[in-house]
C-alpha positions as a printed NumPy array, in Angstrom:
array([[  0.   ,   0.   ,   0.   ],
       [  1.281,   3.306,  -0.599],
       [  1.914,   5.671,   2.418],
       [ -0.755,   7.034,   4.314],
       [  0.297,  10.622,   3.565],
       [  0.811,   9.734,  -0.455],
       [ -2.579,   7.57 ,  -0.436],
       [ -4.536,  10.296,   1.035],
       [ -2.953,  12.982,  -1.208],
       [ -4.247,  11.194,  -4.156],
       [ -7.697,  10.212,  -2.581],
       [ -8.318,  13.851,  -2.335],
       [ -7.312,  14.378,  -5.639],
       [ -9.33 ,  11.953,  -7.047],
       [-12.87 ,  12.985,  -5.054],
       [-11.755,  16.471,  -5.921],
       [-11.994,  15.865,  -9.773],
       [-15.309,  13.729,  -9.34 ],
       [-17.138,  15.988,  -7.71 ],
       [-16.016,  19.571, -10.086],
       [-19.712,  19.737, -11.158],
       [-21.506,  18.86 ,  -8.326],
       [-23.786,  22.27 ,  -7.87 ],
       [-26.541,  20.905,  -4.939],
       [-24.054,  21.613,  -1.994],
       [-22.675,  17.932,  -2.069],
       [-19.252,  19.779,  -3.67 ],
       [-15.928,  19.738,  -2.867],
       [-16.525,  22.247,  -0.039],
       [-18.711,  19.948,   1.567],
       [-16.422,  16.732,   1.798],
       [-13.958,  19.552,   2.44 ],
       [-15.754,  20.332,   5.5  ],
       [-16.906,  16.61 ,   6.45 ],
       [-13.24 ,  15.55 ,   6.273],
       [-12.504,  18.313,   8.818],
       [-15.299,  17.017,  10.999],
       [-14.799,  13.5  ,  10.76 ],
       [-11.181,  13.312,  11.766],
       [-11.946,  15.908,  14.321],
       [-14.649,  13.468,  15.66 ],
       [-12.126,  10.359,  15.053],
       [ -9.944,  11.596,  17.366],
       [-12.297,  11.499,  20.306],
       [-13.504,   8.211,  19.559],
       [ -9.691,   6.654,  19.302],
       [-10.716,   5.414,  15.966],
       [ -8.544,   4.488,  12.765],
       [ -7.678,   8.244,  11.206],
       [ -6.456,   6.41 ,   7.995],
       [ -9.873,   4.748,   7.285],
       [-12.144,   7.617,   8.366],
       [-10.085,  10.128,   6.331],
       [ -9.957,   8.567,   3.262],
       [-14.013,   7.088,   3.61 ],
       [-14.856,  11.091,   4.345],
       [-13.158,  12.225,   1.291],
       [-15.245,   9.466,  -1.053],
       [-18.283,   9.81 ,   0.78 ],
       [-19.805,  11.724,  -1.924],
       [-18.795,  11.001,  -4.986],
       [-22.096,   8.925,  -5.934],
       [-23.854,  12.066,  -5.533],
       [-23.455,  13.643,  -9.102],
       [-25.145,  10.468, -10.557],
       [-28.1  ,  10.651,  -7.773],
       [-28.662,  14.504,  -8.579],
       [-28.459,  13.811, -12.205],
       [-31.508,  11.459, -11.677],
       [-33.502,  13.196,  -9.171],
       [-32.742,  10.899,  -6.473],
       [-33.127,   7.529,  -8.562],
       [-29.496,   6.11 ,  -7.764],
       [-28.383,   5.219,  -4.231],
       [-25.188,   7.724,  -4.036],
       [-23.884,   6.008,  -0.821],
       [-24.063,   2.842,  -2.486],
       [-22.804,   3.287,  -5.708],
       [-20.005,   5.533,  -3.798],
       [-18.839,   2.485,  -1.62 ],
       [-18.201,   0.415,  -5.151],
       [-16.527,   3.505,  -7.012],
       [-14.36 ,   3.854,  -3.468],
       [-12.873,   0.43 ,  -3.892],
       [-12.645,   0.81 ,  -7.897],
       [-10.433,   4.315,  -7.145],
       [ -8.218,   2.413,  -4.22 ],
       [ -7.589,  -0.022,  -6.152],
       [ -6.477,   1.745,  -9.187],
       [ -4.34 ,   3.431,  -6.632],
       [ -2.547,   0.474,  -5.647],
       [ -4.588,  -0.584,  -2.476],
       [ -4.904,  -4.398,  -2.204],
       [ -5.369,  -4.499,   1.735],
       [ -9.317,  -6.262,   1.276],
       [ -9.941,  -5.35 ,   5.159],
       [ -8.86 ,  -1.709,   4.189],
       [-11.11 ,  -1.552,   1.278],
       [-13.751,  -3.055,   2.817],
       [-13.826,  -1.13 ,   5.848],
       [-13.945,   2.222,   3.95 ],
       [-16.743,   0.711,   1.784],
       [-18.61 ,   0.111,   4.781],
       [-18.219,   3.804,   6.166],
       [-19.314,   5.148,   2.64 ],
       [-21.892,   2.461,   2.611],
       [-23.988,   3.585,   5.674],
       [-23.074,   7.11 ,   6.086],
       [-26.607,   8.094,   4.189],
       [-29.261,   9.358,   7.117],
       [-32.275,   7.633,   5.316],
       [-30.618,   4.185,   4.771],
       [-30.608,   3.789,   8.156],
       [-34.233,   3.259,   8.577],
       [-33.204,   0.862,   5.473],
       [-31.423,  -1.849,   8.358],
       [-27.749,  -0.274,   7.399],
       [-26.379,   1.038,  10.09 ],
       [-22.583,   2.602,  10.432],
       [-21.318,  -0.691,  12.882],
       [-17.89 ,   0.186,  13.508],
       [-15.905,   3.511,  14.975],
       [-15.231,   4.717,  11.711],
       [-18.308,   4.608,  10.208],
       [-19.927,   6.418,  12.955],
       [-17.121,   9.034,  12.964],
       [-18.491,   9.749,   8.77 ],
       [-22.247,   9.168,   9.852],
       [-22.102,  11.817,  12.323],
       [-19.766,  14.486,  10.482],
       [-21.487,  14.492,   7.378],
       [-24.797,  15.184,   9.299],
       [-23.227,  18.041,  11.169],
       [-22.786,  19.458,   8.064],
       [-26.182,  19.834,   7.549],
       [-27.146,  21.304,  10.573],
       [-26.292,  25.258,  11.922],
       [-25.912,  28.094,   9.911],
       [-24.19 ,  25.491,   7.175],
       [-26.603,  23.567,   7.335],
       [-29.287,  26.576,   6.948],
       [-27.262,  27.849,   3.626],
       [-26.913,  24.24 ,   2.362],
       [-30.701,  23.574,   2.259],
       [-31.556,  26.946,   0.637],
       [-28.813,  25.994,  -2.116],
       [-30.182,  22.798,  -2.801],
       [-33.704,  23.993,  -2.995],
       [-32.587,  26.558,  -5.718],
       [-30.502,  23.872,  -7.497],
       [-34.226,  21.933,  -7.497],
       [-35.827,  24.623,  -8.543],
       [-37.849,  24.925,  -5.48 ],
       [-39.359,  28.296,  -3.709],
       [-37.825,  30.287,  -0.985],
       [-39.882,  29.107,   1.572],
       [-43.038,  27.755,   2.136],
       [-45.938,  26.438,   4.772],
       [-45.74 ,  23.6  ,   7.224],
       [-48.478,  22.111,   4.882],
       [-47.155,  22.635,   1.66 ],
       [-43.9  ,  21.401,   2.887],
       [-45.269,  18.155,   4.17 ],
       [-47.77 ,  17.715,   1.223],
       [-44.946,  17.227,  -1.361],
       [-42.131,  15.813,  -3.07 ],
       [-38.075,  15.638,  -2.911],
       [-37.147,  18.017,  -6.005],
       [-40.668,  19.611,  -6.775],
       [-41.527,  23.223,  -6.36 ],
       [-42.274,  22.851,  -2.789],
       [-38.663,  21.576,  -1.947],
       [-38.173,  23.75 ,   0.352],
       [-35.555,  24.305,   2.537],
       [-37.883,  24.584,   5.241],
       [-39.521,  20.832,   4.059],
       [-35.752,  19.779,   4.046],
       [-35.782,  20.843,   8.046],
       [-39.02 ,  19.563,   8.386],
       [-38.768,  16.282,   7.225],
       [-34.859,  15.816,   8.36 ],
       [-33.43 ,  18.309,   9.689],
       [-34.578,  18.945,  13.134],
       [-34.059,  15.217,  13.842],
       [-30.447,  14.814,  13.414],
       [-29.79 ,  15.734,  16.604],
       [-31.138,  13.136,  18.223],
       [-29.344,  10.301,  15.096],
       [-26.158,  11.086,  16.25 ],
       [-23.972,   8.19 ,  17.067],
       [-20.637,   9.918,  18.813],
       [-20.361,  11.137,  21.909],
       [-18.481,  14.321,  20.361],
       [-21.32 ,  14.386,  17.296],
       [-23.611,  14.718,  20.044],
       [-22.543,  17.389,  21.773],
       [-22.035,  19.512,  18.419],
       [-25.305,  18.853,  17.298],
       [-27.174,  19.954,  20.121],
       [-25.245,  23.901,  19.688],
       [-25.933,  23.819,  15.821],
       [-29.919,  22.574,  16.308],
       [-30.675,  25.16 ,  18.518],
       [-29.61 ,  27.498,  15.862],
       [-31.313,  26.298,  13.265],
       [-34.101,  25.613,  15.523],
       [-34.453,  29.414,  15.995],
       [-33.861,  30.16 ,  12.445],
       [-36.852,  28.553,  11.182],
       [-39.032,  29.509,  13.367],
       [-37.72 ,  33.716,  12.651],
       [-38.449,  32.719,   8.952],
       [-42.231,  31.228,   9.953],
       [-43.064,  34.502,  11.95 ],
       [-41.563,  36.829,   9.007],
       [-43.26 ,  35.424,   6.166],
       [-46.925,  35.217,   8.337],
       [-46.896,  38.358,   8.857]])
C-alpha cells in the first residue's frame, strides 16, 4: 500500500476531480468540511484516522449520478463500489482496508438507516455523524436553501405545503428539508463528540426557522 500521507494525497485528488460539477451543496466544499469534521470526531472516539479520512473524502462522490436522476441512484451505495474501484487503481490491495472504507461510505446516508444499514464500527460512525453536522447550523441553513434553488424549489413555504410534497418539486423547500430531516439529526447522532455539536448547531437552526415562519406570516 502506498503511504498514508501519499494515499490520502491522491484520494483527495481523485474525489476532488469527481465531484467539479456537483452544484446541490454535495461539492468539494462539503467533503472539504466533512473531512474536517470526521477526523476531528475520530480523534475522540480513538478510531482508525487512515480509514475515516480517506471514507470522508469518497463519501460523496455517488452524488453527481443521484442529482443527475432526481434521487433515482443510491449515491452512498454506488459511492462504496466507485471507493474500492479508485483504491484499487491506486494500488490498495489491503481487502480489510477496502472493505472497511466501503462500509463507512456504505452507511453514512441518514435515510438508509431506517433501510437496516447502520454505520457498525468507529469509523463509520465518525463519517455518519460528520457528514450530518454538516447539515445542521448556519451550514446547514445555507446548504438547504442551495439545494432547494438547485431543485428549482421556492424560498420558503408552509408547514403544509412542505409536508404535502415531493423531494425536487416546487415545494422543496428548505424549510420541508428541516421539516422532514433536519430537526431530527440531533437526536441520530452516534458519537459522543457528534452529540454534543449537534445539540449547539440545532438550537440554531431551531431558531432560524421559526424567525423565517413569523416573518413570512406576517
Amino acid at each position: 500500500m502506498n503511504t498514508p500521507k501519499s494515499l490520502v494525497s491522491a484520494v483527495e485528488k481523485a474525489a476532488c476531480s469527481l465531484l467539479a460539477d456537483s452544484l446541490d451543496g454535495h461539492d468539494w466544499d462539503h467533503t472539504r468540511r466533512v473531512r474536517l469534521n470526521a477526523l476531528s470526531i475520530a480523534r475522540s472516539e480513538h478510531a482508525d484516522l487512515l480509514v475515516v479520512e480517506v471514507a470522508a473524502l469518497l463519501h460523496d462522490i455517488g452524488r453527481p449520478q443521484e442529482s443527475h436522476d432526481h434521487g433515482q441512484t443510491d449515491h452512498a451505495a454506488l459511492g462504496a463500489r466507485m471507493s474500492r474501484e479508485i483504491l484499487m487503481q491506486l494500488g490498495v490491495t489491503d481487502e480489510a482496508f477496502l472493505a472497511r472504507v466501503a462500509n463507512c461510505i456504505a452507511s453514512h446516508r441518514y435515510r438508509r438507516r431506517s433501510e437496516g444499514l447502520e454505520p457498525s464500527s468507529p469509523e463509520a460512525r465518525c463519517l455518519f455523524d460528520a457528514d450530518k453536522l454538516d447539515s445542521m447550523g448556519a451550514i446547514g441553513i445555507g446548504r438547504a436553501f442551495h439545494f432547494a434553488g438547485c431543485a428549482g424549489a421556492r424560498v420558503h413555504n408552509t408547514a403544509e405545503e412542505a409536508l404535502a410534497s415531493s423531494s425536487y418539486s416546487h415545494e422543496d423547500t428548505a424549510y420541508r428539508e428541516y421539516l422532514v430531516k433536519l430537526r431530527y439529526l440531533k437526536d441520530a447522532m452516534l458519537t459522543s463528540a457528534g452529540r454534543a455539536l449537534a445539540r449547539q448547531r440545532s438550537d440554531f437552526m431551531d431558531a432560524f426557522f421559526q424567525e423565517l415562519v413569523a416573518e413570512t406570516s406576517g
